[in-house]
Backbone as CSV, one residue per row, in Angstrom:
resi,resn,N_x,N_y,N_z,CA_x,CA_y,CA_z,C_x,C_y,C_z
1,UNK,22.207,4.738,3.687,21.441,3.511,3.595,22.371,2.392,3.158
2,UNK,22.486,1.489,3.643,23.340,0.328,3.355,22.743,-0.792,2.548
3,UNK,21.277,-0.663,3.298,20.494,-1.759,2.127,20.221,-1.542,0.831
4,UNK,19.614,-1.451,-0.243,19.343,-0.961,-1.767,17.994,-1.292,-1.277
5,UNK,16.950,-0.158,-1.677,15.677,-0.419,-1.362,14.745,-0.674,-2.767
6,UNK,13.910,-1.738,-2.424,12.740,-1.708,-3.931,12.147,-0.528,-4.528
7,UNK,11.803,-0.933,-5.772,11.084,0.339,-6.558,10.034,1.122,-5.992
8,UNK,9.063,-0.543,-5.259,7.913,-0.390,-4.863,8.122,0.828,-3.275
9,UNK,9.197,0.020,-2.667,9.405,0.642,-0.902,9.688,2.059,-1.462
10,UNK,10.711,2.601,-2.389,11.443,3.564,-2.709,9.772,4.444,-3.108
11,UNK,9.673,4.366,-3.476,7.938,4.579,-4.268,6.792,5.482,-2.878
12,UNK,6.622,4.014,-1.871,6.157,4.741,-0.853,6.929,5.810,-0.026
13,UNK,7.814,4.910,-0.034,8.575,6.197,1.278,8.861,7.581,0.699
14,UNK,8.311,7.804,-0.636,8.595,8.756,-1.278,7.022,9.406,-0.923
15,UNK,6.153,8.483,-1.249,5.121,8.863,-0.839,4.290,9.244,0.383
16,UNK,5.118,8.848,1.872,5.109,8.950,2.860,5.354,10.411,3.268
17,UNK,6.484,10.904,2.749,7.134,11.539,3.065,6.520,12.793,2.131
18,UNK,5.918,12.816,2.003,4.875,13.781,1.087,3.718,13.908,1.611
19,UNK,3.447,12.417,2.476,1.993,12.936,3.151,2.351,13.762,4.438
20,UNK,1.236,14.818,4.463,0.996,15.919,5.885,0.720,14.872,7.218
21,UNK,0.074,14.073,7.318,0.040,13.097,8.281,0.547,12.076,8.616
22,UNK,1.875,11.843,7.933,2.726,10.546,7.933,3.934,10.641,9.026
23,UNK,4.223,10.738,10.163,5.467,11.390,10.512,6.697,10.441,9.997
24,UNK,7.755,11.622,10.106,8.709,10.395,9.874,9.180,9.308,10.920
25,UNK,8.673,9.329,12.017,8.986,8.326,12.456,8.470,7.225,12.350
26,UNK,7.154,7.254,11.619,6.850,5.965,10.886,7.644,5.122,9.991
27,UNK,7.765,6.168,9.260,8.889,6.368,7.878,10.319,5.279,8.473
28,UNK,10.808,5.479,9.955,12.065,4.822,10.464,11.388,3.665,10.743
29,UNK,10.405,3.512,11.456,9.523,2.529,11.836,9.294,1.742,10.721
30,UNK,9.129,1.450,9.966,8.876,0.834,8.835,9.605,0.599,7.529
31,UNK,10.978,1.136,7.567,11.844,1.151,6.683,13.602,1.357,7.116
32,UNK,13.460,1.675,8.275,14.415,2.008,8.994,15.343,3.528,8.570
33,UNK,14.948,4.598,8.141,15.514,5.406,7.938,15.161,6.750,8.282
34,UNK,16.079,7.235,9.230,16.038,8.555,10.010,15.449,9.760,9.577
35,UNK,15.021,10.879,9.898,14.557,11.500,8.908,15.536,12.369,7.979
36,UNK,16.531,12.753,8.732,17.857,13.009,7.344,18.236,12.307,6.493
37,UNK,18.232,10.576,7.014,18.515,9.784,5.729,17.218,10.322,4.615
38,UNK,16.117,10.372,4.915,14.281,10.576,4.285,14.921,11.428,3.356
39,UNK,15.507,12.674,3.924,15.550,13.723,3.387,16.508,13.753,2.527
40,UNK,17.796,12.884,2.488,18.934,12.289,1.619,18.261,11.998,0.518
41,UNK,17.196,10.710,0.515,16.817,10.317,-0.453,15.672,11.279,-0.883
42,UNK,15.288,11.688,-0.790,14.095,12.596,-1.450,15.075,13.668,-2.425
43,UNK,16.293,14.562,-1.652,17.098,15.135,-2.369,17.669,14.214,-3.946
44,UNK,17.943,13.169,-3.612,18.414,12.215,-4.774,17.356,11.631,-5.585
45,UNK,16.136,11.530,-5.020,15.187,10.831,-6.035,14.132,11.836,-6.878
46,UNK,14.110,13.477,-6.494,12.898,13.984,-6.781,13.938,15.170,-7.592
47,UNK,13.676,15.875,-8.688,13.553,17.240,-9.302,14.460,17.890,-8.163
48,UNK,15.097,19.191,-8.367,15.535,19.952,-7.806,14.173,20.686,-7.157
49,UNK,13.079,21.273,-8.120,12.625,22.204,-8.119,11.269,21.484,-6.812
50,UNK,11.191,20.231,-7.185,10.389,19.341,-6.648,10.736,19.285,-4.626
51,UNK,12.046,19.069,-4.755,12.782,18.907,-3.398,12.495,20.071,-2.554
52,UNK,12.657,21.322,-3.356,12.330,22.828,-2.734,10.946,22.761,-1.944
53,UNK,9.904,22.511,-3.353,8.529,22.713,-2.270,8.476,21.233,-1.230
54,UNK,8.989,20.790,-1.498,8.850,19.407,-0.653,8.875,19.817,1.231
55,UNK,10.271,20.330,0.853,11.078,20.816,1.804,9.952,21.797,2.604
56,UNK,10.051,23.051,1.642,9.438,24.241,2.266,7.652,23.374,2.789
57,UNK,6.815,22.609,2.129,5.953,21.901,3.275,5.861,21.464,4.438
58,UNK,7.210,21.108,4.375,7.421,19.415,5.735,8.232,20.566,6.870
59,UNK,8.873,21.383,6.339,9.530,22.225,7.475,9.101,22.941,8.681
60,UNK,8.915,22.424,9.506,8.207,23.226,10.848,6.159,22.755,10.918
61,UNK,6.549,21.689,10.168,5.319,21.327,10.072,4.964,20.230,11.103
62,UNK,4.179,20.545,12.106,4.165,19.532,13.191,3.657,18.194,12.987
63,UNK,2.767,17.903,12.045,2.150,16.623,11.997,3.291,15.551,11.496
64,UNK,4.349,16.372,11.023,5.595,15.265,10.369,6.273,14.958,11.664
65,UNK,6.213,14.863,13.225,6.674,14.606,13.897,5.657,14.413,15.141
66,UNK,6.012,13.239,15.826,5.015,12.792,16.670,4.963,13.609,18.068
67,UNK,6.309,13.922,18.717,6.605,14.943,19.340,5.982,15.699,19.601
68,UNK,5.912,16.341,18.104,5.132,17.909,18.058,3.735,17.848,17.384
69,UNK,2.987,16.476,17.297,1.721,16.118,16.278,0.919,16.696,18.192
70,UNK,-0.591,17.272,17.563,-1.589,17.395,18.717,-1.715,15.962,19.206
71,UNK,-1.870,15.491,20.562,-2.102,14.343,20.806,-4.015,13.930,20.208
72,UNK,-4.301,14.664,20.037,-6.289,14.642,19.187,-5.881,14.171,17.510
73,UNK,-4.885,13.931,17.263,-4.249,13.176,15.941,-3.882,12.419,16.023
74,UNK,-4.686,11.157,16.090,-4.520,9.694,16.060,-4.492,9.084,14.568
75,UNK,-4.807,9.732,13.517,-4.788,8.958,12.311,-3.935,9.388,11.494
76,UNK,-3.417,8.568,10.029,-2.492,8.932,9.807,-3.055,9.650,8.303
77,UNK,-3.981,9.744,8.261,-5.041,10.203,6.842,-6.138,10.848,6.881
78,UNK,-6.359,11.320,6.156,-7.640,12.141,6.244,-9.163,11.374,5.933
79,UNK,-10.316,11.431,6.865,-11.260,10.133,6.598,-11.379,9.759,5.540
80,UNK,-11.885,11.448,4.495,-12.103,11.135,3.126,-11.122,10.944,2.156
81,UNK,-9.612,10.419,2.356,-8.651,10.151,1.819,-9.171,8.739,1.067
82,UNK,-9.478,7.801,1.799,-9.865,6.363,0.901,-11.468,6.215,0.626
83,UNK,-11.838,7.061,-0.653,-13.418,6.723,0.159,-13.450,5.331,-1.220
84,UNK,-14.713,4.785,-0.687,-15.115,3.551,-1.086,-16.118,3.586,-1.943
């Protein structure tokens, strides 16, 4: 990463990258960073022990990639994720 990113950006993309429905190519889309860079910084910003399950979630997990997301997955959240 060449830029220095905010607390706040550093914050989401941390949080992005944790959600099951976020792919990372949003993640590039919106911050500009690949998903190895993602995975750079998650290694540097989170726990050792933290990075492990991180990892072992997102790995082979299709919804983290648009590629391999069902095309019947148009959203990026679950309905009852924001309820009101």
């Amino acid at each position: 990463m060449s830029t220095e990113l905010h607390a706040a950006d550093l914050s989401r993309i941390i949080e992005m990258a944790w959600e099951d429905r976020t792919p990372f190519e949003a993640i590039q889309q919106l911050y500009g960073l690949s998903e190895p860079a993602v995975i750079k910084l998650m290694r540097r910003e989170l726990k050792p022990g933290s990075f492990r399950l991180w990892r072992a979630r997102v790995s082979g997990r299709t919804t983290k990639h648009l590629k391999l997301r069902n095309p019947a997955i148009s959203r990026a959240y679950c309905p009852t994720q924001y309820k009101r």
